[in-house]
C-alpha positions in Angstrom: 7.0 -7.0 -5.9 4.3 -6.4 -8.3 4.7 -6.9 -12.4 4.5 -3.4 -14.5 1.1 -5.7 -15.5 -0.2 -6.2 -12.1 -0.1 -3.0 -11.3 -2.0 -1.4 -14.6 -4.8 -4.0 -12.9 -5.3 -2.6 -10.0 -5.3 1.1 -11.6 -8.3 -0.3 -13.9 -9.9 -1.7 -10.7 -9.8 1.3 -8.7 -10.5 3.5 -11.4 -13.8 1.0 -12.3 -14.6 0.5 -8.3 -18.1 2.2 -7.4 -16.5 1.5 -3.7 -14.3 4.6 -2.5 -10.1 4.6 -3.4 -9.2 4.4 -0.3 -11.7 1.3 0.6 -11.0 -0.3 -3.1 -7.4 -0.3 -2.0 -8.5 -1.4 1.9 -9.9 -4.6 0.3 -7.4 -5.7 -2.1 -4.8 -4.8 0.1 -2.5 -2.1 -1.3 -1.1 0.7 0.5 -2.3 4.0 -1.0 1.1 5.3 -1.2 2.3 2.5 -3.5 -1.0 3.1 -5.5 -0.7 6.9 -6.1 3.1 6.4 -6.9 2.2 3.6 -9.6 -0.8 6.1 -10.6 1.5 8.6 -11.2 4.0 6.9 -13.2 1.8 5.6 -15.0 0.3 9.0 -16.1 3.7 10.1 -16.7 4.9 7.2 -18.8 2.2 4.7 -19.3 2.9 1.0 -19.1 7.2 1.7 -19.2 6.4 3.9 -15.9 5.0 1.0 -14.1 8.0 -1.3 -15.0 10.2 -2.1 -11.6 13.2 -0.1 -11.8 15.3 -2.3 -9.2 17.1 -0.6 -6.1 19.9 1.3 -7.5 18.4 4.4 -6.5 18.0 3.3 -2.8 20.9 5.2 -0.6 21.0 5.2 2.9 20.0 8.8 4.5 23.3 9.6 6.2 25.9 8.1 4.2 28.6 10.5 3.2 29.2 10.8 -0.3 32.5 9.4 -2.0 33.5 12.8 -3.4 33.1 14.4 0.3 35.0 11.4 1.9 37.6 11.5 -0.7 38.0 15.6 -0.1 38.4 14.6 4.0 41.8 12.6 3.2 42.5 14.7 0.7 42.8 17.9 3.3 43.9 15.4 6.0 46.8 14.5 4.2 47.9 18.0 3.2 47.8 19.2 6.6 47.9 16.1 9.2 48.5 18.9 11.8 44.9 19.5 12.1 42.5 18.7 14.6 39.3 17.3 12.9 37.5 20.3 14.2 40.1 22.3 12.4 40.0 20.2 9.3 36.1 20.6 9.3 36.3 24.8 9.1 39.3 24.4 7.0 37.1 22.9 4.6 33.8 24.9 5.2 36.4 28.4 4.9 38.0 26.9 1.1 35.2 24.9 -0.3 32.1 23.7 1.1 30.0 23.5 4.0 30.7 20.6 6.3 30.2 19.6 9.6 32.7 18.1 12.0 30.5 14.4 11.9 31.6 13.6 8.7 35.2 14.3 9.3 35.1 12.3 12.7 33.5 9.3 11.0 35.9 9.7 8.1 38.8 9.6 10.6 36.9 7.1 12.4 36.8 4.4 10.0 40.3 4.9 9.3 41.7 4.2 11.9 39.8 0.7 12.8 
């Protein structure tokens, strides 16, 4: 991982290069993406935006979130006569949309 100083480089190179962005960033090695997201931030919010802000913000794509989960055993426990189907439109019919995947991995997981 690069240093919020390291990076303000190799903006100042590529913005000095006579050579072409996307060559300039062939040759040292740095994907475009990465580039034009530091490029960015650092337009936005100078040096601060360049500083590494750590991987809180990572998630993973399909996790379900707490307040869903929590909402699932919530309903489930109110009316443990329910199929999971059932418990799914239940939910979609009172209060949000869900599918039947989350409730199934819900119950899944707590029953193992």
């Amino acid at each position: 991982m690069r240093t919020a100083s390291e990076k303000l480089a190799i903006i100042r190179l590529v913005e000095e290069s006579e050579l072409s962005v996307r060559r300039t960033l062939r040759e040292i090695r740095v994907s475009r993406s990465s580039f034009y997201r530091w490029y960015a931030a650092y337009a936005q919010d100078g040096l601060d935006g360049l500083e590494n802000q750590g991987g809180t913000s990572r998630r993973h794509w399909n996790r379900i979130p707490d307040s869903v989960r929590s909402l699932v055993v919530e309903v489930a426990l109110e009316s443990p006569d329910l199929t999971p189907r059932e418990l799914a439109w239940h939910i979609t019919d009172t209060t949000t949309t869900l599918s039947l995947s989350p409730v199934c991995t819900v119950f899944s997981r707590a029953t193992t």
